[in-house]
N, C-alpha and C positions, 0 to 999 in steps of 0.2 A: 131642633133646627141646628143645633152646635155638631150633632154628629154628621148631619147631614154634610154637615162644611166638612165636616174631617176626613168622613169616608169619601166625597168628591177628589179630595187631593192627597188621599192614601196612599197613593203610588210615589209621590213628589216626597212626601216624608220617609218612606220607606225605603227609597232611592240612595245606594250609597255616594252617588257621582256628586249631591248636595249635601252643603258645610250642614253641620248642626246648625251654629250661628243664621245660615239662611233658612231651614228647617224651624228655627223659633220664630224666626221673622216671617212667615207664610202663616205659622199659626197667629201673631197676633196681629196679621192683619187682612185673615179671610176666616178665621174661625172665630175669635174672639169680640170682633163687632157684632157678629149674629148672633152671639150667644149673649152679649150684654146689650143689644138694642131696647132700649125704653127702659137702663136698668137707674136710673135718675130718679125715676117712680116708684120703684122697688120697696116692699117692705119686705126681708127676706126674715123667713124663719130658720133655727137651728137646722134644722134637716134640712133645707136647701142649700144654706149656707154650704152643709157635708157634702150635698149632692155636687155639686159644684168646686169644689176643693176634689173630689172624687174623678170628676170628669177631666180637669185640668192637670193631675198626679197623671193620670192614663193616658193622656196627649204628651205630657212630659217625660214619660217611662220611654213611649215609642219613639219621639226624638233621642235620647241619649242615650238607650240601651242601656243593657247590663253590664257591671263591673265585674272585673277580673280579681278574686282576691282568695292567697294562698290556692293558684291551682285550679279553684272554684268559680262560674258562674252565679250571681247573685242580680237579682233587681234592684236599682237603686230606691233609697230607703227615702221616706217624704222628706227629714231633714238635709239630708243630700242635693234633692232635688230644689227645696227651699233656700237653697247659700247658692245653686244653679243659679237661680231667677233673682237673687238677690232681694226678696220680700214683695218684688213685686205683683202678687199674685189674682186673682181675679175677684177673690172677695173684696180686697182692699181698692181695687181699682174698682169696684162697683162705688164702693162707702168714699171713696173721693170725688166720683161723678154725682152722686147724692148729696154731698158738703156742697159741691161747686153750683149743682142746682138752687140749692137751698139759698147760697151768698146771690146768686143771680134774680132770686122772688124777692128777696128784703132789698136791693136795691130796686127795684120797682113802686114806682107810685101807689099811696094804698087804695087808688079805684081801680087798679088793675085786677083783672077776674083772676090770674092764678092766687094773686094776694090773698084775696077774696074767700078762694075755695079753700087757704091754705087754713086761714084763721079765723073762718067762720063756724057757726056752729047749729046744728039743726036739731029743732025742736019735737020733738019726735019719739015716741018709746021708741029703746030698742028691743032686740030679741033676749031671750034669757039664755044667762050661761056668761061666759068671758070676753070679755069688748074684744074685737076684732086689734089686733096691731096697727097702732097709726103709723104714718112715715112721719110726723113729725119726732113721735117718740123714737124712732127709730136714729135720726139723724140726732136730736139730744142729746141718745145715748151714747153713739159714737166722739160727739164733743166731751161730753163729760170724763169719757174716757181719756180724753189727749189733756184734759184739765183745762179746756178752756169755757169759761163764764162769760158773760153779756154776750152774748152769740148774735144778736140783735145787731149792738151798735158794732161789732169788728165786723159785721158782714156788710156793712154800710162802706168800710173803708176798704174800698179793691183791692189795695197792693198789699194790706195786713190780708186779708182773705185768700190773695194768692198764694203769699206764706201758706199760710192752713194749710189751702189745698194738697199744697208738695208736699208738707208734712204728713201728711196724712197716707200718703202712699208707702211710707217704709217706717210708719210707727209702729213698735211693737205691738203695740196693746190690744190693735183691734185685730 
């Protein structure tokens, strides 16, 4: 779907008459909603994680071209383009929409059904071989990562959660 947005306004980015600046701002706000819609839900694997770092380096190569150095032609190299965006990149904007969901289910009543589906548990064999990835483990991870513990009670308290949240969009680590 995310190419689909791209190659639709191909032209619009490819156009020299428009800033880069407007050329970022077209991507993240006609190509970047379609490519993270329902991404709150997400458990993403390593290789997606790539695939998607993948497709967002190659949306950000064709906005800002190739640099001029010694003479030479060259593509800009991921770190370059990563001090571009200044860390704001689409994995971590996935992993902040997954935090912010997650603070949004713990303040919720525990008869509420997402509660429910979040932290219930069904009795049931499963298949053989390696549990499927939870999204809870997934969002765990990601707190652990930033070193925060009771995850529980600071999701309770909005305004400490909204912290997180921004935190979480230009934390190193994830």
């Amino acid at each position: 779907m995310g190419n689909k947005a791209y190659y639709a306004n191909r032209q619009l980015v490819n156009s020299s008459l428009i800033s880069r600046n407007n050329k970022l701002q077209i991507y993240r706000t006609l190509v970047c909603p379609l490519v993270t819609y329902g991404s709150e839900s997400w458990t993403l694997t390593t290789e997606e994680e790539r695939a998607l770092a993948v497709f967002e380096s190659k949306i950000l190569r064709k906005i800002y071209g190739p640099v001029k150095e010694n003479q030479l032609w060259r593509i800009r190299r991921n770190d370059e383009l990563e001090a571009i965006i200044k860390g704001e990149n689409i994995d971590r904007f996935i992993k902040c929409q997954r935090i912010q969901w997650f603070g949004h289910i713990e303040r919720m009543r525990d008869t509420s059904i997402p509660k429910k589906m979040l932290y219930g548990k069904l009795y049931a064999t499963r298949r053989r071989g390696r549990p499927k990835m939870r999204w809870l483990d997934d969002v765990s991870t990601d707190l652990r990562k930033m070193g925060i513990n009771e995850r529980r009670d600071r999701a309770r308290d909005r305004e400490s959660w909204r912290r997180i949240v921004k935190e979480v969009k230009v934390h190193p680590g994830l």
